[in-house]
Structure formats: structure tokens, C-alpha cells
mmCIF file as Biopython writes it, N, C-alpha, C and O atoms, coordinates in Angstrom:
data_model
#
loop_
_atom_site.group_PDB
_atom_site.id
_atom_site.type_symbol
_atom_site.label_atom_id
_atom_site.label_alt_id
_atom_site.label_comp_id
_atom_site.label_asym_id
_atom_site.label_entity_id
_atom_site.label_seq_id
_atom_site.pdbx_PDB_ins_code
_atom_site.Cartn_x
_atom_site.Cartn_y
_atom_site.Cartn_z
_atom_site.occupancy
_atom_site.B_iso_or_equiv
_atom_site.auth_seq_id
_atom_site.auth_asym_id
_atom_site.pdbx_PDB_model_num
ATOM 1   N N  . UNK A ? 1  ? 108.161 132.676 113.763 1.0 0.0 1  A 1 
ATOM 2   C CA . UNK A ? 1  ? 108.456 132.566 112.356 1.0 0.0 1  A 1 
ATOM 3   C C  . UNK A ? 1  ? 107.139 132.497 111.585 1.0 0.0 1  A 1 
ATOM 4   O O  . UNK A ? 1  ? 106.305 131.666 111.945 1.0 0.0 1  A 1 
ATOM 5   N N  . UNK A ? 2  ? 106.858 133.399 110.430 1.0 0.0 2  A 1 
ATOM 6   C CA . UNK A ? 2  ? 105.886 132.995 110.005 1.0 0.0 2  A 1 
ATOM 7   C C  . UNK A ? 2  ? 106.075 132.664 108.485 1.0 0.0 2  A 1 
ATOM 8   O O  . UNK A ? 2  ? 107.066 133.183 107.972 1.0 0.0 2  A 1 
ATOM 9   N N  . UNK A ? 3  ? 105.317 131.916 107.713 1.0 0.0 3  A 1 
ATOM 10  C CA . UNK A ? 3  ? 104.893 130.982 106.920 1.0 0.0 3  A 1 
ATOM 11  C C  . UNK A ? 3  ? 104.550 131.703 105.868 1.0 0.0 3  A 1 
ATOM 12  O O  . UNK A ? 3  ? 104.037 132.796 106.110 1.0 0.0 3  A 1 
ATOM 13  N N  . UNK A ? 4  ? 104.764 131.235 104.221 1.0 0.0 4  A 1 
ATOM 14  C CA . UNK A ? 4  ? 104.297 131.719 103.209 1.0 0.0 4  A 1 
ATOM 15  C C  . UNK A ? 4  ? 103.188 130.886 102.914 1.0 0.0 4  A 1 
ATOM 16  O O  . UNK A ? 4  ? 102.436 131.277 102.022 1.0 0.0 4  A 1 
ATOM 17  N N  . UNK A ? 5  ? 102.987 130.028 103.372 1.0 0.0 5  A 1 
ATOM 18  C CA . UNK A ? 5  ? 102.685 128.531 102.781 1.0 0.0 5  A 1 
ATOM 19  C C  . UNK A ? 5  ? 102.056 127.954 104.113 1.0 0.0 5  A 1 
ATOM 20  O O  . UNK A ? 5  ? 102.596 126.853 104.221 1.0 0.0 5  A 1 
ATOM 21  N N  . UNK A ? 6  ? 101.222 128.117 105.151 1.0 0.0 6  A 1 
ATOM 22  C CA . UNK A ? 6  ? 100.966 127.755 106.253 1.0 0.0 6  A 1 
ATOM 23  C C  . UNK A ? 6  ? 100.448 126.064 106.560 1.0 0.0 6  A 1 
ATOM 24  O O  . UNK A ? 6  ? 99.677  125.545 105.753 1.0 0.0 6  A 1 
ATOM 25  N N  . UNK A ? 7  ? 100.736 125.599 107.280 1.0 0.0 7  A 1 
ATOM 26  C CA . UNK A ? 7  ? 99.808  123.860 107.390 1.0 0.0 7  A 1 
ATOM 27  C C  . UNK A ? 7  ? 98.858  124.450 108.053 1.0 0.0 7  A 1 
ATOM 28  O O  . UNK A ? 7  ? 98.930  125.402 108.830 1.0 0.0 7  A 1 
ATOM 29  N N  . UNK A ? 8  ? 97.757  123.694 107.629 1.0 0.0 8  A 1 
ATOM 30  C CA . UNK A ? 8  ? 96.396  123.519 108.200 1.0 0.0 8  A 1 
ATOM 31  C C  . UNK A ? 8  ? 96.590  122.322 108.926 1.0 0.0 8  A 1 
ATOM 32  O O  . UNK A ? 8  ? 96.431  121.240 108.362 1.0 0.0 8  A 1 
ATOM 33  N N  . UNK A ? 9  ? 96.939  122.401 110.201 1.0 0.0 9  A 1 
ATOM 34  C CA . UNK A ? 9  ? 96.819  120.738 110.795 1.0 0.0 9  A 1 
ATOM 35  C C  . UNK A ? 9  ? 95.471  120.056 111.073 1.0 0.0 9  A 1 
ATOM 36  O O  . UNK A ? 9  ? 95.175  118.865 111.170 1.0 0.0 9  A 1 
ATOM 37  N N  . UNK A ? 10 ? 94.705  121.250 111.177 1.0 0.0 10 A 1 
ATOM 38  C CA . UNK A ? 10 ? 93.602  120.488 112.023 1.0 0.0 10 A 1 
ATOM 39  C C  . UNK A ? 10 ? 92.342  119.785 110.808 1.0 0.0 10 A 1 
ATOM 40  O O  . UNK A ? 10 ? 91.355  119.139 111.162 1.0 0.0 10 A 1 
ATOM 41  N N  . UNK A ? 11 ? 92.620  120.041 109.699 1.0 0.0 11 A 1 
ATOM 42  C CA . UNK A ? 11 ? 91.585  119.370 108.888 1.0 0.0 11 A 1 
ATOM 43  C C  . UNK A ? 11 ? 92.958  118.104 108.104 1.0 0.0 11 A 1 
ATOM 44  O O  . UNK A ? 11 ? 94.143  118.231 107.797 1.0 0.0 11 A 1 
ATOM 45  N N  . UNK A ? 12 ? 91.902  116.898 108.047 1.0 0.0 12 A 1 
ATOM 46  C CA . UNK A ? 12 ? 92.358  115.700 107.737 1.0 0.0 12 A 1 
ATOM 47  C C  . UNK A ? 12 ? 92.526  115.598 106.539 1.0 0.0 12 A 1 
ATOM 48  O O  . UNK A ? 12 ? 91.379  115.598 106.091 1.0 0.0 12 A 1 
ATOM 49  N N  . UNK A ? 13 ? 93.117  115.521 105.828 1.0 0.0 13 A 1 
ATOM 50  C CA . UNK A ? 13 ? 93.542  115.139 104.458 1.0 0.0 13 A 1 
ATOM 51  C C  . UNK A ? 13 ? 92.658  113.788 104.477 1.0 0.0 13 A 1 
ATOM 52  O O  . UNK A ? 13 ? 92.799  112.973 105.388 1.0 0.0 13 A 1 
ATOM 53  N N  . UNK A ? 14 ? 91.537  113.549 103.192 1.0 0.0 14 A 1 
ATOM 54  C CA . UNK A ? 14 ? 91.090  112.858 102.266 1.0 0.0 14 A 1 
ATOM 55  C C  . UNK A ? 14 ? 91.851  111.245 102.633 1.0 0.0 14 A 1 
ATOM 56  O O  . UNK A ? 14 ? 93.076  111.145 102.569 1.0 0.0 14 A 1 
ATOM 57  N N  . UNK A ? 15 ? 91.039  110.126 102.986 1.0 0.0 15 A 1 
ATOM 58  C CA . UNK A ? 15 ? 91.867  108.867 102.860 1.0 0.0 15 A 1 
ATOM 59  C C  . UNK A ? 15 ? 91.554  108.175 101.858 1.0 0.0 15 A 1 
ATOM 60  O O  . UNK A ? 15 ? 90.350  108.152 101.604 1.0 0.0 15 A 1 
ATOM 61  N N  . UNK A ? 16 ? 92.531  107.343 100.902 1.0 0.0 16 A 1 
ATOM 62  C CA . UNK A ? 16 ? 92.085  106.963 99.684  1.0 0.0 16 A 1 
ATOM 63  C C  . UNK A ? 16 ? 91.752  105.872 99.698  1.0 0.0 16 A 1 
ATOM 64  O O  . UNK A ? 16 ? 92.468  105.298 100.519 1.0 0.0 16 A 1 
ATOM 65  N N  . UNK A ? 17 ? 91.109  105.243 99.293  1.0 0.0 17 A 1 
ATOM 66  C CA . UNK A ? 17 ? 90.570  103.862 99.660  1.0 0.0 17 A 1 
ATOM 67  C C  . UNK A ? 17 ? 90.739  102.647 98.041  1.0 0.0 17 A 1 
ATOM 68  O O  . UNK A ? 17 ? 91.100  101.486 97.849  1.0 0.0 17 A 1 
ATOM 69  N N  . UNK A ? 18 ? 90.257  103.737 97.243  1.0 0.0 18 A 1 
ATOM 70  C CA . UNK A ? 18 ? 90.145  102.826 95.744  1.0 0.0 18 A 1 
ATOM 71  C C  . UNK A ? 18 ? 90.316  103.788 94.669  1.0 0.0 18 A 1 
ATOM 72  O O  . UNK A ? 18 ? 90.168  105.008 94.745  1.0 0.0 18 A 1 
ATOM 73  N N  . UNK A ? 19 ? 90.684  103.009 93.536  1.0 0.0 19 A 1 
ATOM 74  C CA . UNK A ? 19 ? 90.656  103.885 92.072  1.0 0.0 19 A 1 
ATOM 75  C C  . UNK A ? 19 ? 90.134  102.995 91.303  1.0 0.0 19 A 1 
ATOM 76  O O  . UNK A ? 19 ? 90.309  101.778 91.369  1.0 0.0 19 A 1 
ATOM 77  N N  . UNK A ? 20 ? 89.230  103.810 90.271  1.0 0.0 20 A 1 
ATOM 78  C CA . UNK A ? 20 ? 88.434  103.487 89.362  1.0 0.0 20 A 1 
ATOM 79  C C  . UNK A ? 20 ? 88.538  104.739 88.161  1.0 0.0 20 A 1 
ATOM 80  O O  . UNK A ? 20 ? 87.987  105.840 88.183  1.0 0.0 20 A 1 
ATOM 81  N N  . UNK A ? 21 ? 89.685  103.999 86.839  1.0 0.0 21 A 1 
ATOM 82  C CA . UNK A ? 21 ? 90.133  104.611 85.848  1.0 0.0 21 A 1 
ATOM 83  C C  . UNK A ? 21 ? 90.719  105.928 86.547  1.0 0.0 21 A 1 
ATOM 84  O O  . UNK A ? 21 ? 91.315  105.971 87.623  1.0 0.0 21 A 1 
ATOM 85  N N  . UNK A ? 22 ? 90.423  106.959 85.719  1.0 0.0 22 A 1 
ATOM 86  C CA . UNK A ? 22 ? 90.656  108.236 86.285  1.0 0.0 22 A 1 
ATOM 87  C C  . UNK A ? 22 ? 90.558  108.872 87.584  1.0 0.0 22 A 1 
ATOM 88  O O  . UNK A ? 22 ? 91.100  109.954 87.807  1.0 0.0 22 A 1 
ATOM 89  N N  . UNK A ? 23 ? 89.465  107.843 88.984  1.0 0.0 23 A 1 
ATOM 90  C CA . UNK A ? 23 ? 89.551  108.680 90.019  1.0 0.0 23 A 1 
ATOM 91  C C  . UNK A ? 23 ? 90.167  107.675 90.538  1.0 0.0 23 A 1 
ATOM 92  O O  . UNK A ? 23 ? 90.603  106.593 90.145  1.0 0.0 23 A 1 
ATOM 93  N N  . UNK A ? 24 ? 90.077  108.657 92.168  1.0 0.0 24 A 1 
ATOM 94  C CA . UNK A ? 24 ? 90.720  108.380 93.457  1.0 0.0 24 A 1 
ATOM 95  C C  . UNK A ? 24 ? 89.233  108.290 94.340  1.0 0.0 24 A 1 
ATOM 96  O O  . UNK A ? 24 ? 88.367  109.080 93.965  1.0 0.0 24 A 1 
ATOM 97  N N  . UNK A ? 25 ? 89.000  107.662 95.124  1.0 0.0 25 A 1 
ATOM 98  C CA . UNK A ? 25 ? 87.806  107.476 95.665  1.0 0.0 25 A 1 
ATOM 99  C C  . UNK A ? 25 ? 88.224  107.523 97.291  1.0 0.0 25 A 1 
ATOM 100 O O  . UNK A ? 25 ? 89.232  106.956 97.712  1.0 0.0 25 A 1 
ATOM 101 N N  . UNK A ? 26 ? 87.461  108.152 97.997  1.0 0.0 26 A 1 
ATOM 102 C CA . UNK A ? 26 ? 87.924  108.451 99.426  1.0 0.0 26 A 1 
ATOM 103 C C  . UNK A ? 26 ? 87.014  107.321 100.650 1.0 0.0 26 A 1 
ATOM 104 O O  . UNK A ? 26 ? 86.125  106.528 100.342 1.0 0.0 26 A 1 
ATOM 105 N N  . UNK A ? 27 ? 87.459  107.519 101.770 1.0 0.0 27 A 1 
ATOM 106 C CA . UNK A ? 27 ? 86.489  106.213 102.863 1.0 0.0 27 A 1 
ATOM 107 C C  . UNK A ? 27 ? 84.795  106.672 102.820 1.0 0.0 27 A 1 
ATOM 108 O O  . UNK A ? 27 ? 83.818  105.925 102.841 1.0 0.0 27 A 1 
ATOM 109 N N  . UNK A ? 28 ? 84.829  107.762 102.772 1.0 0.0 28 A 1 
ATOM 110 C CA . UNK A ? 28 ? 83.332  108.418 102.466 1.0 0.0 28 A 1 
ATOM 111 C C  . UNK A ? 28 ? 82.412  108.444 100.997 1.0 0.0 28 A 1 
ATOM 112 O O  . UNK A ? 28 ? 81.278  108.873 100.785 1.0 0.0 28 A 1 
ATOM 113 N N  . UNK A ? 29 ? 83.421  107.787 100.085 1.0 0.0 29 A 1 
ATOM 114 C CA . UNK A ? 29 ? 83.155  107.150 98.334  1.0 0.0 29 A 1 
ATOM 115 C C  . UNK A ? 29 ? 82.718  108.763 97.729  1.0 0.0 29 A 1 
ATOM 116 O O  . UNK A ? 29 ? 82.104  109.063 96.705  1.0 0.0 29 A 1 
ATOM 117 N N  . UNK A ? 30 ? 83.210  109.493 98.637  1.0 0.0 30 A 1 
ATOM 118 C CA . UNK A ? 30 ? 83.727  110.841 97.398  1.0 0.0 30 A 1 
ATOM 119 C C  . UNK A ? 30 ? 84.798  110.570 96.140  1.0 0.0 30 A 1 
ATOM 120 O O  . UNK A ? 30 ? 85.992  110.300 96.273  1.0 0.0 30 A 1 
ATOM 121 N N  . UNK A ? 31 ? 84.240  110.678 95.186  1.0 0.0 31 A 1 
ATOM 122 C CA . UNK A ? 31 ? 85.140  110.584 94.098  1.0 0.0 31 A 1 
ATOM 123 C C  . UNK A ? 31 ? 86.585  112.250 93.299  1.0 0.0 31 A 1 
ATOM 124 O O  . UNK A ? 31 ? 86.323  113.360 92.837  1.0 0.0 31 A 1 
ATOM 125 N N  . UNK A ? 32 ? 87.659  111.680 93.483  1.0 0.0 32 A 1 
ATOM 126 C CA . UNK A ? 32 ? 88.374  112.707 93.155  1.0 0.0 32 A 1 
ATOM 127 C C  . UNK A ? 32 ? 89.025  112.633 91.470  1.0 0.0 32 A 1 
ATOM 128 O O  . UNK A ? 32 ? 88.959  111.607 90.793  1.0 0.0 32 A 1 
ATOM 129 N N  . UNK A ? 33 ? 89.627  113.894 91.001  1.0 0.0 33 A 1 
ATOM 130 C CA . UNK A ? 33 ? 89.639  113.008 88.962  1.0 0.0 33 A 1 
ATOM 131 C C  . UNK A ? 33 ? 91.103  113.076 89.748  1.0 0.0 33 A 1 
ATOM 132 O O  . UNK A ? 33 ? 91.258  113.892 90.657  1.0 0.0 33 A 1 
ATOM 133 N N  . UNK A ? 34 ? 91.936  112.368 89.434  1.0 0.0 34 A 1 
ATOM 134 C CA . UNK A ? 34 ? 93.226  112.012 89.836  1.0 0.0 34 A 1 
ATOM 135 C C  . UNK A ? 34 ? 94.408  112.769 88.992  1.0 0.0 34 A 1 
ATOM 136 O O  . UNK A ? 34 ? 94.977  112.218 88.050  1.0 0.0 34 A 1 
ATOM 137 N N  . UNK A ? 35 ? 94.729  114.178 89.462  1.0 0.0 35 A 1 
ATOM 138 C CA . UNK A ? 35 ? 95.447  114.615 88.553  1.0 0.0 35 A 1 
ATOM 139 C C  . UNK A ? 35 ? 96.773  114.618 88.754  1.0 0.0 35 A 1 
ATOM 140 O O  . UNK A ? 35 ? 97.575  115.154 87.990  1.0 0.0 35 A 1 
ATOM 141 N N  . UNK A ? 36 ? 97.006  114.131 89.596  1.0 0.0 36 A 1 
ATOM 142 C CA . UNK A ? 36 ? 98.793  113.597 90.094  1.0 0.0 36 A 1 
ATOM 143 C C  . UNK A ? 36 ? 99.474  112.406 89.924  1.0 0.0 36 A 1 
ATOM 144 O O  . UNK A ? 36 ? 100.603 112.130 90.328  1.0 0.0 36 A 1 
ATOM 145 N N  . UNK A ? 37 ? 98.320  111.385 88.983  1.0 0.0 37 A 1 
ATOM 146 C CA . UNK A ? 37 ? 99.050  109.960 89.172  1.0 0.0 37 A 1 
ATOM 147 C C  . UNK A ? 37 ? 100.178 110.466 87.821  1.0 0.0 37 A 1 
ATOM 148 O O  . UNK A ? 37 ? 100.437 111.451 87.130  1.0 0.0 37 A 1 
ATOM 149 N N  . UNK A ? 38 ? 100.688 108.740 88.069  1.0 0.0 38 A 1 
ATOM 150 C CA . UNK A ? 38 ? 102.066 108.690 86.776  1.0 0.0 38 A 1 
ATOM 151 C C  . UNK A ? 38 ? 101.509 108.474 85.512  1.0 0.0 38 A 1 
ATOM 152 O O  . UNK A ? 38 ? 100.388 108.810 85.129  1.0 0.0 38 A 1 
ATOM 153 N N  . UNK A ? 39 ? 102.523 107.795 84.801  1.0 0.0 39 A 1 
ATOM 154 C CA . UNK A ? 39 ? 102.328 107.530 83.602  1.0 0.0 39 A 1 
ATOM 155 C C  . UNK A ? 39 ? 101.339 106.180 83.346  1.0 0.0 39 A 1 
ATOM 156 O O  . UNK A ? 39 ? 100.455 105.947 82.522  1.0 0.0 39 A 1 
ATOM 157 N N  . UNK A ? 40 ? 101.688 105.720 84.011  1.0 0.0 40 A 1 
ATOM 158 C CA . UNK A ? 40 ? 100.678 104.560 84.249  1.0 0.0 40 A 1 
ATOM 159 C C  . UNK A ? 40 ? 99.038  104.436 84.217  1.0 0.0 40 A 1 
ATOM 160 O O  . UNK A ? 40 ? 98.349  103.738 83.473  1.0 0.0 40 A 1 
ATOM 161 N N  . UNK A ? 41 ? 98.666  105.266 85.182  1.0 0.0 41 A 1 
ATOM 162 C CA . UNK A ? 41 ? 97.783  105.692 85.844  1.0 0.0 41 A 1 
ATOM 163 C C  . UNK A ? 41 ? 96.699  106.308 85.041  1.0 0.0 41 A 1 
ATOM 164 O O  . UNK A ? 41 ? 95.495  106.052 85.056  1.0 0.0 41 A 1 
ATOM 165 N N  . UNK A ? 42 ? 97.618  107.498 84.066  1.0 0.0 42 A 1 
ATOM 166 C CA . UNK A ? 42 ? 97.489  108.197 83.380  1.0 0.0 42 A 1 
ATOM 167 C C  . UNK A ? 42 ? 96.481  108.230 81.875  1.0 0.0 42 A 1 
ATOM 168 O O  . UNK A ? 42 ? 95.638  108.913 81.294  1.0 0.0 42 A 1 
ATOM 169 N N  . UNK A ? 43 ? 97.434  106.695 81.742  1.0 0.0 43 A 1 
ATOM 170 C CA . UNK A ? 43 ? 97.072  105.765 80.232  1.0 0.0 43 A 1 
ATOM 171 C C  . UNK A ? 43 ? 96.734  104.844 80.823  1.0 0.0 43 A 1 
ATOM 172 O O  . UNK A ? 43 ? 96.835  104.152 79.810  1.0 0.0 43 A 1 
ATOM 173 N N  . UNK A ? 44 ? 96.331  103.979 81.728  1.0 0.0 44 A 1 
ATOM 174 C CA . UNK A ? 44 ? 95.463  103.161 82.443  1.0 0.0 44 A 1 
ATOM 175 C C  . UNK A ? 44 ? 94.145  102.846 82.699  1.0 0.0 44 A 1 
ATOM 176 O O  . UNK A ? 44 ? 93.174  102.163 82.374  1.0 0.0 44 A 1 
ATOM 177 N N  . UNK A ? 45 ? 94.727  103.937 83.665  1.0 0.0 45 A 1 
ATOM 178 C CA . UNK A ? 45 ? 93.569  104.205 84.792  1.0 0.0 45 A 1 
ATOM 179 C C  . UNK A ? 45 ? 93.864  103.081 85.697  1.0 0.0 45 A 1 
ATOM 180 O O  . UNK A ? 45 ? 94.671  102.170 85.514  1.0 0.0 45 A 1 
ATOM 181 N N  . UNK A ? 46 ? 92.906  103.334 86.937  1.0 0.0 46 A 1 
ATOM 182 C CA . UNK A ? 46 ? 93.131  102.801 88.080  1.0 0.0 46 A 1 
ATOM 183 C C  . UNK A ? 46 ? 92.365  101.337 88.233  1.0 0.0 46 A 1 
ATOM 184 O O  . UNK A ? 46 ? 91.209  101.461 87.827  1.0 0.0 46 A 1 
ATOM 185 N N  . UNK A ? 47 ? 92.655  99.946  88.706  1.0 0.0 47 A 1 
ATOM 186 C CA . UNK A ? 47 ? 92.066  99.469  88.821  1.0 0.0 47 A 1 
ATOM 187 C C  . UNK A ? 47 ? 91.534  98.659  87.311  1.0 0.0 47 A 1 
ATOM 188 O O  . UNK A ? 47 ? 90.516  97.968  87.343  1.0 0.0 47 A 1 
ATOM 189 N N  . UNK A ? 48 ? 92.373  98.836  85.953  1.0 0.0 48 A 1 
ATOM 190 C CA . UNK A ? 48 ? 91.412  98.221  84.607  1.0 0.0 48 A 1 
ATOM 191 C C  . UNK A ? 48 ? 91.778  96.889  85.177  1.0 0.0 48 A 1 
ATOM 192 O O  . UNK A ? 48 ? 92.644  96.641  86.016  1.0 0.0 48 A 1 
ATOM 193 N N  . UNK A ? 49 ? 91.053  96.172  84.635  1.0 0.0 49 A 1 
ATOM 194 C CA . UNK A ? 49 ? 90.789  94.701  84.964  1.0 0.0 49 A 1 
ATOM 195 C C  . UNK A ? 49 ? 91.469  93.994  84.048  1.0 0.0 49 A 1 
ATOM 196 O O  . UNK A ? 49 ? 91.795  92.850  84.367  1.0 0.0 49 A 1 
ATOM 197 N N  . UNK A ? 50 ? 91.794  94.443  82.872  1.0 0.0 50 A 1 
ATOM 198 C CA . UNK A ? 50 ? 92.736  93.538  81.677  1.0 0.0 50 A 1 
ATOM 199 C C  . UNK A ? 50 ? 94.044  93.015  82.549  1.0 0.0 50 A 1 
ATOM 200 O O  . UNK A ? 50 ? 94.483  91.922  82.908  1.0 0.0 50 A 1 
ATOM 201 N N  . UNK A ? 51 ? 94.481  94.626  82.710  1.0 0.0 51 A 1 
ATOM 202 C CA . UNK A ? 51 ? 95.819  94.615  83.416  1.0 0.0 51 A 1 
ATOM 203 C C  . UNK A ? 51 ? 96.020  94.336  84.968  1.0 0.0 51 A 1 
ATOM 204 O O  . UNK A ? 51 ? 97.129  94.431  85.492  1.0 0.0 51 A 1 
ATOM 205 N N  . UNK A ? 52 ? 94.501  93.872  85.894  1.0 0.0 52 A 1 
ATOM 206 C CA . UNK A ? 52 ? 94.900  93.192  86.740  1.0 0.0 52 A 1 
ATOM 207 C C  . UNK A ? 52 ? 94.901  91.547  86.360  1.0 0.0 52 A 1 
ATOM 208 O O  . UNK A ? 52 ? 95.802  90.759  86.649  1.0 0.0 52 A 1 
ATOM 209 N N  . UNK A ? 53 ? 93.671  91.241  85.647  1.0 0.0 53 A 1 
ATOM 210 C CA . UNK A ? 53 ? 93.831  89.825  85.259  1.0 0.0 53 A 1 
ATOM 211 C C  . UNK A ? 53 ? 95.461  89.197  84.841  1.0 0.0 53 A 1 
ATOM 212 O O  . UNK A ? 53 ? 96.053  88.276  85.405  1.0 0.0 53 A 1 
ATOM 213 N N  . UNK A ? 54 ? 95.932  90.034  83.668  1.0 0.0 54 A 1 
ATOM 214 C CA . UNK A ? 54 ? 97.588  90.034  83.926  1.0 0.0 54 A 1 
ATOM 215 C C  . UNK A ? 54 ? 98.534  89.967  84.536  1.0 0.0 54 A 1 
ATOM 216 O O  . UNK A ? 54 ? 99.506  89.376  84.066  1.0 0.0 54 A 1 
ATOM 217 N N  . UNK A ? 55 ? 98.575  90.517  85.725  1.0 0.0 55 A 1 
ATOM 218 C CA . UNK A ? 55 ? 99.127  90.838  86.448  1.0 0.0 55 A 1 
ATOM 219 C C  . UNK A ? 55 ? 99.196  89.520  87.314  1.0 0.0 55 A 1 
ATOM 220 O O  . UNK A ? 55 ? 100.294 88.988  87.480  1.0 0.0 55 A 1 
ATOM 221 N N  . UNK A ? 56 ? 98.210  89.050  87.796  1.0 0.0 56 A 1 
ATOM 222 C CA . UNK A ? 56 ? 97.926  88.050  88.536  1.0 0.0 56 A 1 
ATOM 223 C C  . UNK A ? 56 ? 98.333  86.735  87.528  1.0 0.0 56 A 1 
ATOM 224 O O  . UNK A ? 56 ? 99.394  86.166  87.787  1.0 0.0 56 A 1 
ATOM 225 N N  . UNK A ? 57 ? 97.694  86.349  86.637  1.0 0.0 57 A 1 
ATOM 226 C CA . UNK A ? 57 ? 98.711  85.272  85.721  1.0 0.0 57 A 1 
ATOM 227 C C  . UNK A ? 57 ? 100.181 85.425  85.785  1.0 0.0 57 A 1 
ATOM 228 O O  . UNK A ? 57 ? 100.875 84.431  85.999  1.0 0.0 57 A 1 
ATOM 229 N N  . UNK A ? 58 ? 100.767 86.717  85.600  1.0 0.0 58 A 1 
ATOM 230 C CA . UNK A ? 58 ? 102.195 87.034  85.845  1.0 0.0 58 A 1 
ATOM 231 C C  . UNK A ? 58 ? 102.492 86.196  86.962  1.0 0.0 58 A 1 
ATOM 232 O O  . UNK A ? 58 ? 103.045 85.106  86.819  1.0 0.0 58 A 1 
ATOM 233 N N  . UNK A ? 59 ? 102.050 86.791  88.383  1.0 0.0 59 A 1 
ATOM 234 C CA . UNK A ? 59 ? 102.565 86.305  89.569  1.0 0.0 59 A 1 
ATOM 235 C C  . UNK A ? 59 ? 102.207 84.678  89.367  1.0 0.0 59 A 1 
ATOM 236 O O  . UNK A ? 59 ? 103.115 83.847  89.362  1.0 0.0 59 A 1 
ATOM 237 N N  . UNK A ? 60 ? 100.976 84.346  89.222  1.0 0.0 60 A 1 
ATOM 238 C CA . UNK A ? 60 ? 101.035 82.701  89.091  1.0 0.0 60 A 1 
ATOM 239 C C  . UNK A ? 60 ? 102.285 81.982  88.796  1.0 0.0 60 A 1 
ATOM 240 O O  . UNK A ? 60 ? 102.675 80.994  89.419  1.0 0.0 60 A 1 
ATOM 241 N N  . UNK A ? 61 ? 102.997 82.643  87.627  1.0 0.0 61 A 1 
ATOM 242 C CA . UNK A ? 61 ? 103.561 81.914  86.435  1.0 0.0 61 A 1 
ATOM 243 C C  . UNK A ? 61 ? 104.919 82.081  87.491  1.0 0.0 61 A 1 
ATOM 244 O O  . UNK A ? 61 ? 105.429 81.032  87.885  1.0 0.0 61 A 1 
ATOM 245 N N  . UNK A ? 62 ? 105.367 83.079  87.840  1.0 0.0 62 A 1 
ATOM 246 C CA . UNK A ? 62 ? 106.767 83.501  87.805  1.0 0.0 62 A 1 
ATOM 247 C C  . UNK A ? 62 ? 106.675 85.229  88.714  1.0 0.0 62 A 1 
ATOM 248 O O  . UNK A ? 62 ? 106.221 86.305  88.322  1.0 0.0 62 A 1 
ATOM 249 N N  . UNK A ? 63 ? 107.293 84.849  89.958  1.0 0.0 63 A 1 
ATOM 250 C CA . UNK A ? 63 ? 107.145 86.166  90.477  1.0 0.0 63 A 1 
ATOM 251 C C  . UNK A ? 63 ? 108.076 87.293  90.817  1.0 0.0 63 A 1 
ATOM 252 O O  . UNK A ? 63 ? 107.964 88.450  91.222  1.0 0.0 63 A 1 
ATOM 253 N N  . UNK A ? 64 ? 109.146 86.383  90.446  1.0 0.0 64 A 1 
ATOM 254 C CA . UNK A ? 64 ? 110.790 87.024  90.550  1.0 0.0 64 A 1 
ATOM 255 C C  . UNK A ? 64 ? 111.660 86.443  89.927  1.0 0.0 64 A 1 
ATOM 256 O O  . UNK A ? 64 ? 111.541 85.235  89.721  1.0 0.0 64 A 1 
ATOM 257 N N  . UNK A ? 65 ? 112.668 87.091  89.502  1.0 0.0 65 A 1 
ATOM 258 C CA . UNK A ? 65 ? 113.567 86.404  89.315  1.0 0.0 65 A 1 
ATOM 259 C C  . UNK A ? 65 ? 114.863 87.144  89.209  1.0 0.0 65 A 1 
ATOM 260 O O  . UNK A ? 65 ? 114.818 88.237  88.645  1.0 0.0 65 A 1 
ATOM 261 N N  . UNK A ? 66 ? 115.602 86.870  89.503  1.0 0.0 66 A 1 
ATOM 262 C CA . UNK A ? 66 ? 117.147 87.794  89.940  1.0 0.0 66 A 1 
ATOM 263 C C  . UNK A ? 66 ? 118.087 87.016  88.745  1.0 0.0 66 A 1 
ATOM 264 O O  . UNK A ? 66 ? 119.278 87.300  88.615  1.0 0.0 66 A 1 
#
């Protein structure tokens, strides 16, 4: 059967390690511009510090609730 669209198995897909605003940063600290994140991500960025400081008061305060 052959393929329109073939896999390359033998080369490794990129491992992501961190984001900083707009990139994706790999184990080798190659930087990528991140053009697949969400909405979030998007109007974010990766990693802002407002919205982790937040985030973390959140969980302090209250981490669930049903």
C-alpha cells in the first residue's frame, strides 16, 4: 500500500520541554514560535508569570469544588 502522506519514523519529533510567551522550547533549548497553541496560549503566551502567580493563589485558596 502506498502513502500520500508517508511517516518518517526514523527521525524523532522535537521534545518540548518549556514555553516562554510565544515559543515552545525543545531539550536541546532550540526555540520554536508556537503556531498551534489555543486561545490561551495565543493571548498569553506561555509561562506569563501574572497568570502563574494566580493561578497558584487560586489553588492555595480553593482547589475544587463540585
Amino acid at each position: 500500500m502506498t502513502h500520500i502522506f508517508p511517516r518518517h519514523t526514523a527521525m524523532r519529533p522535537p521534545r518540548a520541554v518549556a514555553g516562554d510567551g510565544c515559543y515552545i522550547i525543545d531539550s536541546t533549548g532550540k526555540r520554536y514560535l508556537d503556531a498551534s497553541g489555543g486561545a490561551a496560549v495565543s493571548c498569553l503566551g506561555h509561562s506569563d508569570r501574572t497568570v502563574t502567580e494566580a493561578v497558584k493563589r487560586q489553588l492555595d485558596t480553593l482547589a475544587f469544588a463540585h
